[in-house]
C-alpha positions, 0 to 999 in steps of 0.5 A: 500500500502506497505510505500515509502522507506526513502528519503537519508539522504545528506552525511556530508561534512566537507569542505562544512560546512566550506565554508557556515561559511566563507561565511557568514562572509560577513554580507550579509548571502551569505552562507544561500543563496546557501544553501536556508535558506531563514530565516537565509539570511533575519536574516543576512541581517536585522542585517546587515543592524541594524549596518549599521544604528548605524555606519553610518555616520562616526564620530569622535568617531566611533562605540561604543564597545558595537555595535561592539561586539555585531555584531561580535558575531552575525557574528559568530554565523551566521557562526556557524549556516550557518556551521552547515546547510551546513553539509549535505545540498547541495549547489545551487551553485557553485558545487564544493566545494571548488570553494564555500570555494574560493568565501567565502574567497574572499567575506571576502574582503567585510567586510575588505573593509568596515573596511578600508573605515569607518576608513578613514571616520572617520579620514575625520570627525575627520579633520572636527571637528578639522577644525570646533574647529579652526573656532570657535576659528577663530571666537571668535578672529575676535569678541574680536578685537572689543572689549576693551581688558579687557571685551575681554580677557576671550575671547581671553583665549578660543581662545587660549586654542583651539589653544594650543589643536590643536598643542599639541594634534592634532599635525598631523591634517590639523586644527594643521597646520594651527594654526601658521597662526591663531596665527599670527592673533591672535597677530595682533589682541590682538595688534591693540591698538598699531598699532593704536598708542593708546600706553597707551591702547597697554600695557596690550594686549602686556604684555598678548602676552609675556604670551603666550609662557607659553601656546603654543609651540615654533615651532607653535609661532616660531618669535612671541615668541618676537613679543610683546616686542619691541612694548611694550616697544615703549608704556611704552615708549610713554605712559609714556612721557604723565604721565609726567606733569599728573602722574598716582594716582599709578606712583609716587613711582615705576616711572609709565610706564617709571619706568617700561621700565627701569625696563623691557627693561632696554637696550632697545633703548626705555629707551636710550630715557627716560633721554633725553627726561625728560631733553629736557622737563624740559628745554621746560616747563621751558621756561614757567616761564617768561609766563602768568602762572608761577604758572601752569608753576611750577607746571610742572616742580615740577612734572617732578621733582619728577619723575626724581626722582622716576625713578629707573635708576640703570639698565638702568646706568642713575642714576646720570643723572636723579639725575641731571636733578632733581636738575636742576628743582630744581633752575628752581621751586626756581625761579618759585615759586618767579614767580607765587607769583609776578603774584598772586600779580599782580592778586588780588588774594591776600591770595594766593600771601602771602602764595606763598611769605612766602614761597618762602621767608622761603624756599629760604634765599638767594634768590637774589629776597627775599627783593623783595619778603618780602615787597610783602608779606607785601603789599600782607597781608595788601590787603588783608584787603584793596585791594587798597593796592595791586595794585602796586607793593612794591618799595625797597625803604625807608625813607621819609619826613613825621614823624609818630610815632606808640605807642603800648597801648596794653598788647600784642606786636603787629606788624605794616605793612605798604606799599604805596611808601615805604614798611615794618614792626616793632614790638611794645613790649606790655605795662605792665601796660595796658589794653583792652578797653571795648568800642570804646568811652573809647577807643578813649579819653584814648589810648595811653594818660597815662602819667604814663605808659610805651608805646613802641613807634616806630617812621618813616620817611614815604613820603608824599602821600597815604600809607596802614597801619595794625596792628595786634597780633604777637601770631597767638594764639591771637583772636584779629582781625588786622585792616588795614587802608588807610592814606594820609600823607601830608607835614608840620605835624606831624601823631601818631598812636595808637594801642589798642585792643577794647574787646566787649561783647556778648551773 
């Protein structure tokens, strides 16, 4: 049978071609579906579907550029391929031509849609993770207020840095307009020490609050720019008070937490107060002189002294005052120390009345107390030795009934104290011509009994009744031990006094 005739070849239509390009441009191989490339449709719609998967959900980052370049090639050569099978392929619809162009046009809204609706998915992921970065600093703020504030800081730190990351780089989120409320409670929180009135606790949170402007901007901190500072000058000011009579092992040179107010806050109605108060406080413990611890009493006002001194008050203008205030303690520690000696006296402790006594006594050569308090410590260094030397307190008076002569037989001068009714001292120079005793019994029949030696002799008029006498080395450097012994001197005899040194021997 003679061979069928050629089937037609479809005439090119150029405008045909274009409107299966654009119609695959959708993503959704529109185009390939009117020209029944049923390949190419499920090809379109796989790779579609393959970006769908890789973008969705939105996240703050997007679509990484190698997703997206590579499905925009894909789009294009979908279009070019759709194009070339379009040339001369008819399509299934629509019949006309144009009317398909058309439909390829209005089917680009698709994928422009797409483009606004992720964007605004991901601008909402975008906002959740700022709002999540906030919560977390949320968190770690509500968790450092229990802490103490040291073990506490690096936590504060991080909250801080995530606050300052939202105003300065996120300034338009939902989450950046709500750190000026986040800040306000970060201070209330970094503050609760005060708040709780623990003032000394307060300082170093509020002075970490005065750094916080060097981080944050002034329109997200607005008034808690200044917060801090009235509040930490109110603790300097508190805590320092409590410094006063128990300074802090560091204060004692720059004035401790008061130093430091004046210094800071020098106009501040905090350190108006400093001077008053230092000065109604020495005047309040001064009034403990005349009480049962004239000595803790003294102490006190040493220390408040010395503080007044040491505060820098050249800002604050309180110089000359502070400068008088220290004087004024100085008369109320004269007459302390005058004081806590006579009750150390009056206690028995005994070596601890003759230091406070000699002392007094050297420091204060016109005291009006000072005979008083030489013939304490008299009695005080005898007591020691015989301690019913010291439980009265030493008369000033003098002179008696009872004669009694004290001879030095001893190469050294030696002193004689003596207490009982009357009170005092001498001195005996020592002998030339003598010598220590090698042994008590010598001692005993030779003392004071040469007729050919030249003794310095002293001879007083004493009371009757009991009286404690010492004698002992004027050299601190001499090793020889003073004795202290007790006398009952009655009238109508005549008493002398030997003092010799007896030198022992040992191996």
């Amino acid at each position: 049978m003679p061979a069928a005739p050629p089937v037609p070849r479809e005439p090119a239509d150029p405008l045909r071609a274009v409107a299966v390009g654009v119609l695959n441009l959708s993503g959704l191989g529109i185009g390939y579906l009117l020209t029944r490339r049923w390949i190419g449709l499920a090809v379109a719609l796989i790779g579609t579907a393959f970006f769908l998967v890789a973008a969705l959900p939105a996240d703050p980052d997007g679509v990484s550029g190698g997703v997206l370049v590579t499905y925009v090639v894909f789009l294009l050569l979908t279009a070019v391929h759709g194009a070339l099978r379009g040339l001369r392929t008819r399509l299934s619809f629509p019949p006309q031509t144009p009317l398909a162009l058309l439909l390829g046009l209005v089917l680009l809204a698709v994928p422009a849609g797409a483009v606004v609706y992720y964007d605004g998915a991901k601008d909402d992921a975008t906002q959740a993770m700022l709002l999540d970065r906030l919560d977390k600093a949320d968190q770690l703020v509500a968790t450092a207020k229990a802490k103490p504030f040291l073990s506490a800081k690096s936590e504060y730190d991080s909250a801080l840095g995530s606050y300052n990351d939202l105003d300065s780089k996120h300034a338009g989120s939902k989450a950046a307009k709500k750190v000026p409320d986040r800040l306000q409670t970060f201070y209330t929180a970094v503050g609760a020490p005060y708040d709780q009135k623990k003032y000394c606790d307060a300082i170093e949170p509020l002075k970490y609050l005065r750094t916080v402007p060097q981080h944050i901007g002034d329109k997200a901190l607005g008034p808690l720019a200044g917060w801090p500072d009235d509040r930490l000058a109110t603790s300097l000011y508190e805590c320092g008070m409590t410094e006063l009579t128990s300074p802090a092992p560091d204060s004692a040179s720059d004035g401790g937490k008061l130093g430091e107010l004046l210094t800071t806050f020098p106009k501040s109605a905090q350190a108006g107060k400093v001077e008053p108060a230092i000065k109604a406080n020495i005047d309040a413990t001064a009034k403990g002189l005349g009480g049962k611890d004239p000595c803790g009493t003294t102490d006190k006002l040493r220390t408040l002294g010395e503080d007044a001194a040491a505060l820098p008050g050249e800002k604050a203008g309180i110089t000359d005052a502070l400068s008088a205030d220290s004087r004024r303690v100085d008369g109320y520690v004269e007459t302390g120390t005058y004081n806590c000696g006579l009750s150390q006296y009056r206690g028995g402790s005994f070596d601890e009345a003759l230091t406070t006594m000699n002392g007094f006594t050297k420091k204060y050569p016109h005291n009006t107390h000072r005979p008083l308090a030489l013939k304490i410590a008299i009695a005080a260094e005898i007591a020691t030795k015989v301690p019913a030397a010291g439980k009265k307190v030493p008369s000033m008076g003098s002179g008696g009934s009872i004669s009694v002569t004290f001879t030095n037989d001893s190469p050294d001068a030696v002193e004689i104290l003596y207490t009982g009714p009357v009170t005092g001292s001498f001195t005996l120079k020592g002998c030339s011509g003598c010598s220590r005793y090698s042994s008590d019994s010598l001692a005993q029949s030779l003392a004071c009994k040469g007729s050919g030696k030249h003794y310095a002799k002293r001879t007083l008029h004493l009371p009757t009744g009991t009286s404690y006498i010492m004698q002992k080395p004027i050299d601190d450097a001499d090793s020889a031990t003073p004795i202290a012994d007790t006398h009952q001197f009655r009238s109508g005899y005549i008493y002398t006094e030997c003092a010799y040194v007896l030198e022992s021997y040992s191996f």
